[in-house]
C-alpha positions in Angstrom: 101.6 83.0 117.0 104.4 80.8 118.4 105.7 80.2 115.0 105.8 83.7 114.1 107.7 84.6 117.6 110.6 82.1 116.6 110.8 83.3 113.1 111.3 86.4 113.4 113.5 85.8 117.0 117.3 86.1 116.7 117.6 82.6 116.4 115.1 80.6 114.3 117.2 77.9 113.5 115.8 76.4 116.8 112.6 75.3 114.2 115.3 72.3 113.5 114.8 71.4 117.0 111.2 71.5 116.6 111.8 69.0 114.2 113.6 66.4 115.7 110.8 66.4 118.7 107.9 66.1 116.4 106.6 69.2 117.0 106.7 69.9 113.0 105.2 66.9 112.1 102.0 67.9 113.8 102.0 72.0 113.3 103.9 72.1 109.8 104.0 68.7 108.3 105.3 70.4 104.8 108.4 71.4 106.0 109.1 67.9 107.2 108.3 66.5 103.5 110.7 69.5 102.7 113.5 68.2 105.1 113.3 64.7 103.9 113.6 65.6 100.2 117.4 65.5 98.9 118.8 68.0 96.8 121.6 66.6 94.4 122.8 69.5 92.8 126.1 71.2 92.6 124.4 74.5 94.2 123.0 72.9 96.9 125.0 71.6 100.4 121.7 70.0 102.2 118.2 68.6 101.7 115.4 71.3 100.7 114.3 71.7 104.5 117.8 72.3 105.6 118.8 74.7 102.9 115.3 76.3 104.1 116.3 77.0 107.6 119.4 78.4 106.4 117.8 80.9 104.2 115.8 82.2 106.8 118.6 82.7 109.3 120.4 84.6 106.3 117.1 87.0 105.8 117.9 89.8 108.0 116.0 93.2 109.1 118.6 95.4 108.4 119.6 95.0 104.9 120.9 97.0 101.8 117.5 96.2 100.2 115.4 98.3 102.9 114.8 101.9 102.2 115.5 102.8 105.1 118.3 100.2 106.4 115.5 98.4 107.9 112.5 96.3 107.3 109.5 97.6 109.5 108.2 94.8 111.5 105.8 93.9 109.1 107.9 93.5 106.3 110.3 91.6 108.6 107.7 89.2 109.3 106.2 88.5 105.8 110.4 87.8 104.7 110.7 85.1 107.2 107.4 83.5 106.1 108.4 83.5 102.8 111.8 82.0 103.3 110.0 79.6 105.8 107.9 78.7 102.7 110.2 79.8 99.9 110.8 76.0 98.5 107.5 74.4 99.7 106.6 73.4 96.3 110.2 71.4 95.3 108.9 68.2 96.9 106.2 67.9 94.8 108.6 69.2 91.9 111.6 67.0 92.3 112.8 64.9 89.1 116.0 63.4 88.6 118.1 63.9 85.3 120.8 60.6 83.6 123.4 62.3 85.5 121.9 61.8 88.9 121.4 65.7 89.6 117.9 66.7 90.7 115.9 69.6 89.4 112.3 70.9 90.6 111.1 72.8 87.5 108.1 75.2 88.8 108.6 74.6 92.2 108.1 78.6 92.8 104.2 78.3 90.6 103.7 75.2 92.7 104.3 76.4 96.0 102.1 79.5 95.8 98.6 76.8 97.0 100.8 75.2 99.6 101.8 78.9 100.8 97.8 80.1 100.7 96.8 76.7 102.3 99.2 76.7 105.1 98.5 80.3 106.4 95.4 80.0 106.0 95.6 77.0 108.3 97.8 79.3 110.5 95.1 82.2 110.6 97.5 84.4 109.0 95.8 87.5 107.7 94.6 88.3 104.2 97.5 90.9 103.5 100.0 87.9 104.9 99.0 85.5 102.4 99.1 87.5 99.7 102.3 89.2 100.1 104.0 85.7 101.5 102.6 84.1 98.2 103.4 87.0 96.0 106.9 86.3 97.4 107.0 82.8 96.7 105.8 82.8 93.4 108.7 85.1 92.0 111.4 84.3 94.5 113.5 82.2 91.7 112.7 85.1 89.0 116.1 85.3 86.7 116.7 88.7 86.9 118.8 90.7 84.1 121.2 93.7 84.9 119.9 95.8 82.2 117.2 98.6 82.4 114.6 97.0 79.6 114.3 93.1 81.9 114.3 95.5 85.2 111.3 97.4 83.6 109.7 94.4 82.6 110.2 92.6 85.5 109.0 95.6 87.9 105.7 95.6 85.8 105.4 91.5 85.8 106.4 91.3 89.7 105.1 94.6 91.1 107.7 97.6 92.0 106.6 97.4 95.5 107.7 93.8 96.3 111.4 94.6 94.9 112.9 95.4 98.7 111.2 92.3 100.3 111.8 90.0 97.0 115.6 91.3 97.0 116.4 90.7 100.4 114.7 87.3 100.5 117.0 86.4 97.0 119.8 87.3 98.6 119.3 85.3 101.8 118.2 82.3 99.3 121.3 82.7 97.8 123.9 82.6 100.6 122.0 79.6 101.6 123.6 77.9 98.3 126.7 76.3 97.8 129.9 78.3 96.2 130.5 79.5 93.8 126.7 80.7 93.4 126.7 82.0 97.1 129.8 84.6 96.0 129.0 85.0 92.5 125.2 85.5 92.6 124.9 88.5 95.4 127.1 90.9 92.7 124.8 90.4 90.1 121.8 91.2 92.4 123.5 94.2 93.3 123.8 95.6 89.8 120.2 94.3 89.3 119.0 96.6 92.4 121.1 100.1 91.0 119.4 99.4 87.8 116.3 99.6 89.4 116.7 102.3 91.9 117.8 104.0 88.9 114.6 104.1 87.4 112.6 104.3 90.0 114.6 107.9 90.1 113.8 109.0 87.2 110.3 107.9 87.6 110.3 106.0 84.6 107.1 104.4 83.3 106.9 100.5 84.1 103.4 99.8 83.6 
């Protein structure tokens, strides 16, 4: 419950101080794995658990991606978990290429039993872990600005999960270093008038 408080607070990049006094170590011990693995990569500014905390500072309840202009609690709640969570599986993924520059291939597959294993630890709810993990899983998905991947993709991921999953890319994203933080957030936005476009006309995605 504490956890929760501070993530969805107006200011839960104070979960870095709760790792420099331990606290992590003994309530989350992943994310410390996650803030000692390095990320040598030309999109990346900071070590997995840094670049973690960033991303959920950058997931916000009022977004572009919310029907309404603004996540309910609920959905507010299950974003922050996920980009809590987002990257748990890179530590486990990490591999380094001849050049020097890492690369954690599956990390999104591989994170979804260290996301159902740590809320359940957490007594998160049923719905929670589900939607959190659902999250996770796709959260890297490559999307395509055109209307056949958008169709493909809503039937793969699940329509409903597009708002959460597109807010949550986009705070991922701003967490990276340029030029992906300015170049990847147009591309989103095409991605997302694709799909409110057929979601408009009602078209058939499943």
């Amino acid at each position: 419950a504490e956890l929760t408080k501070l993530l969805v607070s107006g200011h839960p990049e104070r979960l870095r101080a709760a790792y420099e006094c331990g606290i992590t170590k003994v309530i989350l011990p992943e994310f410390d794995r996650m803030c000692e693995t390095p990320q040598q990569h030309p999109a990346h500014y900071a070590s997995v658990g840094l670049h973690t905390l960033d991303t959920v500072c950058f997931v916000q309840r009022r977004s572009e991606y919310a029907e309404d202009g603004c996540f309910s609690g609920d959905a507010f709640r299950y974003l922050r978990l996920a980009a809590l969570l987002h990257d748990v599986g890179k530590p486990a993924c990490r591999s380094t290429d001849e050049k020097g520059i890492d690369h954690f291939y599956g990390h999104g597959e591989q994170g979804v039993e260290s996301v159902k294993r740590i809320l359940r630890r957490l007594k998160a709810d049923n719905g929670t872990i589900d939607t959190v993990a659902r999250l996770v899983r796709w959260h890297d998905y490559r999307f395509v600005p055109e209307e056949r991947p958008v169709r493909r993709a809503m039937n793969k991921i699940g329509a409903d999960l597009f708002p959460l999953l597109f807010e949550l890319r986009r705070g991922d994203i701003t967490a990276h270093a340029e030029p992906y933080r300015t170049e990847g957030p147009e591309t989103l936005r095409r991605v997302w008038q694709v799909y409110l476009g057929i979601k408009s006309r009602q078209e058939c995605t499943s």
